[in-house]
Every structure is written in C-alpha cells, then in structure tokens.
SESETOR-139129 format. One record per residue (C-alpha): residue number from 1; x, y, z. Coordinates in nm, 4 decimals, decimal comma. Example, Ala and Ser with C-alpha at 12.3 -4.5 7.8 and 13.67 -1.06 7.14 Angstrom:
2
node i=1	x=1,2300	y=-0,4500	z=0,7800
node i=2	x=1,3670	y=-0,1060	z=0,7140
# end
This chain:
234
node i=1	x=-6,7614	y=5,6182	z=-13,8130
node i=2	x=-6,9518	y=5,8790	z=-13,6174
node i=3	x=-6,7859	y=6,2208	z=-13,6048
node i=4	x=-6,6232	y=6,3190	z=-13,2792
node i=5	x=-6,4877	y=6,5878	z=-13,0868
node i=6	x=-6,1879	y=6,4263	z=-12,9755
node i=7	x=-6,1015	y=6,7077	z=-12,7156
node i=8	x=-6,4876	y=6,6053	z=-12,5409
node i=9	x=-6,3542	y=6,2350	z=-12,4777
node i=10	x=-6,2173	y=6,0883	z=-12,1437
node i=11	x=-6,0251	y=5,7607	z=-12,1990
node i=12	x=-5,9632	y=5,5151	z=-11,9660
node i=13	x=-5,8239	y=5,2456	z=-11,8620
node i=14	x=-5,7793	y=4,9970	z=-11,5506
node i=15	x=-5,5133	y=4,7629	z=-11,3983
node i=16	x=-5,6947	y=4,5380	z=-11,1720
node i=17	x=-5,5315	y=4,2108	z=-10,9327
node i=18	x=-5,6838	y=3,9264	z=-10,7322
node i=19	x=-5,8206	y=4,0126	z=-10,3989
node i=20	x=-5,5410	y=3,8419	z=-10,2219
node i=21	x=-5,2114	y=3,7873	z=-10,2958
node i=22	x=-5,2225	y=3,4081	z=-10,2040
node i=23	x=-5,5005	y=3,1562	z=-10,2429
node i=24	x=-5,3835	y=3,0427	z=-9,9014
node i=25	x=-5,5369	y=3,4098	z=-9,7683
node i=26	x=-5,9059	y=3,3619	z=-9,9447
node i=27	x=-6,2083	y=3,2923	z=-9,7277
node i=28	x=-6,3260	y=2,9659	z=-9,7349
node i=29	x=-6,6597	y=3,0206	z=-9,9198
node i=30	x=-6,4797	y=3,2322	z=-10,1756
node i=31	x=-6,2065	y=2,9528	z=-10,2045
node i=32	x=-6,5354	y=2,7389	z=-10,3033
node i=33	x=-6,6836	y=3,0131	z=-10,5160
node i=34	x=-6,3012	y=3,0104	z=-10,7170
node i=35	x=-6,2578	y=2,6795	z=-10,7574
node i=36	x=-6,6307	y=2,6547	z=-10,9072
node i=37	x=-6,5350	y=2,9535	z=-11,1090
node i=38	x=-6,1835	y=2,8698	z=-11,2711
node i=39	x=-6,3247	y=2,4812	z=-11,2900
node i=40	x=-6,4383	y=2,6055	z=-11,6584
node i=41	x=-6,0897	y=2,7296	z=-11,7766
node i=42	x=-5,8380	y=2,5416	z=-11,5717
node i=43	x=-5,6619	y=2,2483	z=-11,6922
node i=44	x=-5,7454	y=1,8868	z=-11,6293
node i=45	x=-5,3903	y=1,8952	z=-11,3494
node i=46	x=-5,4358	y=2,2017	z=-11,2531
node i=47	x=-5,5855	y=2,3659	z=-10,9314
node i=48	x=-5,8182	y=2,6263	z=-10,8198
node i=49	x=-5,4830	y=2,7665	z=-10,6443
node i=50	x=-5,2508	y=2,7096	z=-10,9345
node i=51	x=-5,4755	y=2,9760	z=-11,1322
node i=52	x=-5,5851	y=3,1932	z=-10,8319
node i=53	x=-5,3142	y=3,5011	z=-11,0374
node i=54	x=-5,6163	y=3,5004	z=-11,2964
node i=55	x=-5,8990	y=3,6396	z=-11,0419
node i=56	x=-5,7720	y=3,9666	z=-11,0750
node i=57	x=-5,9819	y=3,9476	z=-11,4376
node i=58	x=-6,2840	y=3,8908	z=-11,2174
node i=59	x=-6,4642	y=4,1410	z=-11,0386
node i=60	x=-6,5783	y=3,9064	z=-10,7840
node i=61	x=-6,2366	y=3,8074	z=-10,7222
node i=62	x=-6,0358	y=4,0997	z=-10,7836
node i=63	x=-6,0118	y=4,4890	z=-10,7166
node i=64	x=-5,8380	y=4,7720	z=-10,8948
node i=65	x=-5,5576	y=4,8907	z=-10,8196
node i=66	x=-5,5051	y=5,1888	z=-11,0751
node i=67	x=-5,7290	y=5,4011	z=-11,2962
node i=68	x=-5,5529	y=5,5740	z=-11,5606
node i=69	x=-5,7462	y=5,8657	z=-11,7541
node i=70	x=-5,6201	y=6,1308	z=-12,0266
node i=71	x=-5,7735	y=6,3958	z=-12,2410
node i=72	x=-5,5891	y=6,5027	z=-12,5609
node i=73	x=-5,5399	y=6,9083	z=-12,5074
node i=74	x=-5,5863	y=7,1175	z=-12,8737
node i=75	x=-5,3702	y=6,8676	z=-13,1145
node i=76	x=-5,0533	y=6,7646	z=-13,0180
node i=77	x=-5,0906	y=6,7476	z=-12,6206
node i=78	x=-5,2540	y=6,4876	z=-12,4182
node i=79	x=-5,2441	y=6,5168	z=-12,0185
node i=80	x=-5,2965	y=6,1383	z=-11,8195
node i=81	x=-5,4164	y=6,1153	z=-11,4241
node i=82	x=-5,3633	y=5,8196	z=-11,2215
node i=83	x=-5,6137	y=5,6998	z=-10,9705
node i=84	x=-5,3670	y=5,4598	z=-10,7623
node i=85	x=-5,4281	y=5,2989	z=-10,4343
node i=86	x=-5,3297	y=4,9950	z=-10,2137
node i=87	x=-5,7077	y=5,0961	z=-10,0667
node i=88	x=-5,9735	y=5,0515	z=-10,3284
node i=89	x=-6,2354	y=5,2499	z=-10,2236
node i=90	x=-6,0147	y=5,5686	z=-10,1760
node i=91	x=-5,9475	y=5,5024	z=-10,5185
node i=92	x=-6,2268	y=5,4865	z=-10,6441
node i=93	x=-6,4168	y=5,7606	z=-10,4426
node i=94	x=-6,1579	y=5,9967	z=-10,5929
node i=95	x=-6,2174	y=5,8342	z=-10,9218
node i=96	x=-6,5738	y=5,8692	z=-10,9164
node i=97	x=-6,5564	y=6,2866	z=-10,7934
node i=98	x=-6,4023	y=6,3241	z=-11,0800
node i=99	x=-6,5745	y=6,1730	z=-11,3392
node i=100	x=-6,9110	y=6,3254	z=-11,1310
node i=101	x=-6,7492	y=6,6914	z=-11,2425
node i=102	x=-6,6560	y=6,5379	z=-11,6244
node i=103	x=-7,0591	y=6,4251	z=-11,6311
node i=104	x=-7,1272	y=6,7634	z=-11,5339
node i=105	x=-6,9982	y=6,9823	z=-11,8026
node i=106	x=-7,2474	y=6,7714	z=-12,0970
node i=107	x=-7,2898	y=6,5429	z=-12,3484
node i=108	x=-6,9061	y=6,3958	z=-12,3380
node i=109	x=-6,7560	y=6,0156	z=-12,4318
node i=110	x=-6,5808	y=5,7798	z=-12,2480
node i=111	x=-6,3250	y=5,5502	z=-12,4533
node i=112	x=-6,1138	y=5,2706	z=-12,4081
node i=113	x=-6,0098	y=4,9089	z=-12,5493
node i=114	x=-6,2617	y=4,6943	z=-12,4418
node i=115	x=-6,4131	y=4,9465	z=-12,2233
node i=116	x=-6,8150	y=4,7873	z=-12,3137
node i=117	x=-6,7299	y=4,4237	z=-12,1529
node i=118	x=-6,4366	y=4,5154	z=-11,9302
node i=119	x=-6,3797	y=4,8371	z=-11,8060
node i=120	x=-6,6693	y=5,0063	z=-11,7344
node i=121	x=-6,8357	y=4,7088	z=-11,5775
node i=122	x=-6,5516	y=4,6119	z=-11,3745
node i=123	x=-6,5736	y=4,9819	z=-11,2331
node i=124	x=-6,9220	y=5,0000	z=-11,1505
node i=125	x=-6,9556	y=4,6287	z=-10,9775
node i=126	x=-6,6861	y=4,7139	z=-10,7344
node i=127	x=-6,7988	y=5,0686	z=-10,6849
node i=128	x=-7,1169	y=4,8360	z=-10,5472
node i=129	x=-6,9433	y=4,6271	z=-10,3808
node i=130	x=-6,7834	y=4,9222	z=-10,2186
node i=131	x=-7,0872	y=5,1226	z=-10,1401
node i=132	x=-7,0687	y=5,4036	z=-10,4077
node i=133	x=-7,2739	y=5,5644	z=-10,5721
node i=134	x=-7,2450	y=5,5015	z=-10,9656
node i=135	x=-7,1610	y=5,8251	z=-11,1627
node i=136	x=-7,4340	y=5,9014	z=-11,4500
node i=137	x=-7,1438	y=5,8169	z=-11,7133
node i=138	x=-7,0868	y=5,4470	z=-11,5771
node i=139	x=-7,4811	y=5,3882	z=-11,4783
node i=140	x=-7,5360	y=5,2165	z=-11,7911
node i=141	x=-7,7709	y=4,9224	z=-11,6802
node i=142	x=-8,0937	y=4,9103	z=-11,8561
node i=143	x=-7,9947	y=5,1383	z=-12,1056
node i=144	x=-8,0312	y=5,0745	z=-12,4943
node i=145	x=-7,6782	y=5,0239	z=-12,6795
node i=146	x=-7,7416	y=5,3786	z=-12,8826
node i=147	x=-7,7995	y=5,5977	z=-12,5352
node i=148	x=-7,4566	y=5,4574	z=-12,4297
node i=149	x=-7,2152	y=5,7630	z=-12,4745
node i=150	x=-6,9032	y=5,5373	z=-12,5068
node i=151	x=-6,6389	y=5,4299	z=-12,7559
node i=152	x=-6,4746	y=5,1169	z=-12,7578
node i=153	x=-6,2046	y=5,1112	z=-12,9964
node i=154	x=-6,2352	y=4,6951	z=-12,9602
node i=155	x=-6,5527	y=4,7494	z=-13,0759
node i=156	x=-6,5013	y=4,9696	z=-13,3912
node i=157	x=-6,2208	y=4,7596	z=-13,4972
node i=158	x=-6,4520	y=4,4661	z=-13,5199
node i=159	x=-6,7084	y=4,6082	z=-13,7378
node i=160	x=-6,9768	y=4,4002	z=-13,6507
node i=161	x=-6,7902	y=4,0703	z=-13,6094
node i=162	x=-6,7610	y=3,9279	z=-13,2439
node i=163	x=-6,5674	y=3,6084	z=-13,3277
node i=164	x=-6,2362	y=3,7224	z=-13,1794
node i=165	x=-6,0769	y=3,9661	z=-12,9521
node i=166	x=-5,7794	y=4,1918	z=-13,0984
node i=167	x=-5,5296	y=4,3163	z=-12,8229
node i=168	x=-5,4727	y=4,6883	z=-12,7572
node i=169	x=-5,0735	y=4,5349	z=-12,8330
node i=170	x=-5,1413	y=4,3911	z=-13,1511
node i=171	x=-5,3307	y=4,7078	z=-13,2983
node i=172	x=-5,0677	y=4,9117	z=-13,1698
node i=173	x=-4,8001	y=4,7475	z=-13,4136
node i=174	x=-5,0407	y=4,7091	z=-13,6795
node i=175	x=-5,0827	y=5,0454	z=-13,6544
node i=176	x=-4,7487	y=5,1448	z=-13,5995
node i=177	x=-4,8232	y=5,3289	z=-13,2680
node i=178	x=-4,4824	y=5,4045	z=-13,1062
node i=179	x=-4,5130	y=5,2130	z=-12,7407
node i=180	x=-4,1997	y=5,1690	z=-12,5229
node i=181	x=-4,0271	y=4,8290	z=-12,4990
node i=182	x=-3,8443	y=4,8293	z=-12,1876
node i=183	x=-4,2694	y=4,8224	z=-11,9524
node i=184	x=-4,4246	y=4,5517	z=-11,8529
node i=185	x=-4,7247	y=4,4169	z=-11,9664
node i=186	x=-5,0517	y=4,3136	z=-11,8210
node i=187	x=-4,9464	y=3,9403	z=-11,7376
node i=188	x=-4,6513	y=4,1173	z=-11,5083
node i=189	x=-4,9138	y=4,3365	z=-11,2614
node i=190	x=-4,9239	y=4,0407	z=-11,0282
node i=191	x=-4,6068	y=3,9887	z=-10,9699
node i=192	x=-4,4922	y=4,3595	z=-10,9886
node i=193	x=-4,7627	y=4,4625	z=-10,7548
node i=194	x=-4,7518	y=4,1674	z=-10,5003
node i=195	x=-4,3899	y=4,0475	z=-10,4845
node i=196	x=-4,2362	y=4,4311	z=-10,5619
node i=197	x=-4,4199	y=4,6295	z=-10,4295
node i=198	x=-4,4147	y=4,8770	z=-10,6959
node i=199	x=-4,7574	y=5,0672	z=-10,7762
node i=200	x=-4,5811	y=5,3353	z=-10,9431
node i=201	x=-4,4447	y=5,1239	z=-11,1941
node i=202	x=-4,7906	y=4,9874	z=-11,2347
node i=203	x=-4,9365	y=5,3356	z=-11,2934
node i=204	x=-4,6510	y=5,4491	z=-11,5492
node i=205	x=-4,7874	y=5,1261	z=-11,7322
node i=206	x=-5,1310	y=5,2285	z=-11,7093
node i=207	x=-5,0413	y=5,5687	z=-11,7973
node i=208	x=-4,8892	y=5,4476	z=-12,1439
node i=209	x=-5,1839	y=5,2207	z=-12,2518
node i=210	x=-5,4503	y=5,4913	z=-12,1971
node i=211	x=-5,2236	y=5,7110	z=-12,4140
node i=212	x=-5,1844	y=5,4350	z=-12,6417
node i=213	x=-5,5548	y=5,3667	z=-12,6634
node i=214	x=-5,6250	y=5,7782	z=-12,7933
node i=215	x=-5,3420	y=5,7425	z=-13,0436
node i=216	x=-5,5119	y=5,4632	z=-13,1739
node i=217	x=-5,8381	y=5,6444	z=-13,1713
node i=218	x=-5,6654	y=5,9139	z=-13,2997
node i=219	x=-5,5532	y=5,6306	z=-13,6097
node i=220	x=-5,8964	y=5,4983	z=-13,6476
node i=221	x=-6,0055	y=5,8219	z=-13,7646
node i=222	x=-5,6622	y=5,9196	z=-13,9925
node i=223	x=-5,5384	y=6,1921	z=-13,7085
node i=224	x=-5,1771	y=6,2546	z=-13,6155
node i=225	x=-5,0857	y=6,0530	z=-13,3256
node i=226	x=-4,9535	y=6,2355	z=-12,9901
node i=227	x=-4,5803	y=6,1431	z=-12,9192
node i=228	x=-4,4894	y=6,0121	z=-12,5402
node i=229	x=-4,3040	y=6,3260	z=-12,4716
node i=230	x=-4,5991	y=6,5134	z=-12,5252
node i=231	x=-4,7615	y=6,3655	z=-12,2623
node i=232	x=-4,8144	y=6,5680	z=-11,9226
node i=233	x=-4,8875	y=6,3787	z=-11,5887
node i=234	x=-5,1098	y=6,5766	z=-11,3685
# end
C-alpha cells in the first residue's frame, strides 16, 4: 500500500434515513418510483411499504441526517465533528464550507468504509438535489480511478477481488479494534431517529464508526490504534 500521511486525511462517514418516516407520507409518483425500485429485492409477500425502512440506502429515497468527520492529531489524538440536522441542506451547506476550506490547504485524502460506492456519492447526489455546489474533493465524475484522492478501506481490504462486501463490524473484530457494545447499529437509525427522536444518539454512533474506520486504517498499515478516550468532539 501507498504511503500516507495519516495526519493529511479527513475520514468520513454518513448516517442516512428514508425521506419519510411512513410510506403512507410519500408522493404518489415516488410511491410508484419505490415500489418499481424495491420490486428487485423484496420478497415474493412482501410490499413496496413493508420495505419502505430500506430507502434510506437510496439517495433517491433518502437524505442524511448526520455527517461524522475526524482527523487523527500527532499520534495518539483524533478529534471527530458532527454535521447533524433534522434539515438536510443546512447540513450539508455547513458540511460542504468545510470541506471547501479542507480542499483548500492541498493535495489531502478523504477515507472511509465504502466511501467509493456509498459515501461520497450519496453526498454529492443530494448536494444536487439540494442545489449545492459540489466541493472539488467530492466532484469526482469523469475523473480516472488514479486522480481520485480517496481511500476506501473496503477497497484495500479486497485487494482486487469484488465478490463480496466485508462490514466495517466484522473488520473491526477481526482486527481487534476496541468498539463499544452498549450503541446501536446501522439497522437501529430508523427507529432511533423516527420513533425517538434522538439525533444525538445517532451522531455519538456516527462519531464512533468514523473513529473506528481510522483505527482500522491505522491497522491496515501496522500503526497503534487511538483509544475512545482519546477522542475529542469539537
């Protein structure tokens, strides 16, 4: 693997939920456009409404809700920003001044887990759909795979095979990367967001995979991983 600079490298990492919290409250045409859409992944006795929790996966169908980033400080400190919002494009207008000022100051990388297919794309079709303005780092379309300043730790675990997909989870306890028990995970930001209410929680989850995702960087590369409690929230 390439040689980095691993205090030049901004990683990321998104929570994202379906437009609406009820299939009941989608427009007609886009209650068409969903059940055309899920119709390849659904079950034979199941309904365009019984899966409606999985548009949040889609950008079409879903918007983000938080925007975790952290940069590892010297060795043995990392600090992590949220970018939460009930209103997406506040969100992401604050998300994208930011990363405008992180393009500004050169040649630096954006990571995450799955940050090629997922991430980064998910960001920059809703900051369309929302009327922004792409930052350089994110305005990726067109460009050849080598002038793409990201890493994907998904992507360097695979070495060249694309048969399966490894969860951030699963490398975690292969690697043994501490991660706390008592969070929720990614199948829970529905329910935690929509029936609780409870952004913050969603953040502190976010928070904890982005640091996850440098300490397994961090791994890839046979570094010292960062500890939780040296972790600063900004």
């Amino acid at each position: 693997m390439k040689p980095i600079n691993f205090n030049e490298v901004l990683f990321l990492d998104i929570e994202t939920v379906p437009q609406h919290p009820d299939f009941n409250n989608v427009s007609e045409n886009f209650q068409k456009h969903w059940d055309k859409k899920s119709s390849y992944f659904r079950a034979d006795d199941e309904t365009a409404a019984d899966v409606y929790q999985r548009a949040g996966i889609y950008a079409e169908f879903g918007r983000i809700i938080c925007i975790s980033v952290c940069l590892i400080l010297g060795t043995d400190k990392i600090r992590v920003k949220s970018f939460a919002s009930d209103d997406e494009k506040a969100l992401l207008v604050d998300f994208a001044n930011m990363l405008n000022g992180w393009d500004k100051t050169g040649a630096k990388q954006l990571c995450g887990h799955n940050i090629k297919e997922f991430d980064v794309p998910y960001i920059a079709r809703r900051m369309l759909v929302n009327g922004l303005k792409l930052p350089a780092s994110i305005d990726i379309a067109g460009k050849k795979p080598w002038e793409v300043n990201h890493i994907d730790t998904l992507d360097l675990w695979k070495f060249g095979d694309y048969k399966n997909f490894t969860s951030l989870a699963l490398l975690s306890d292969l690697f043994n990367i501490p991660t706390p028990k008592d969070d929720i995970d990614g199948s829970q930001v529905y329910d935690v967001y929509y029936k609780e209410n409870d952004l913050t929680r969603i953040s502190t989850y976010c928070e904890k995979d982005v640091l996850c995702v440098a300490n397994l960087l961090l791994k890839f590369y046979g570094k010292t991983i960062i500890s939780i409690e040296n972790m600063v929230v900004a």
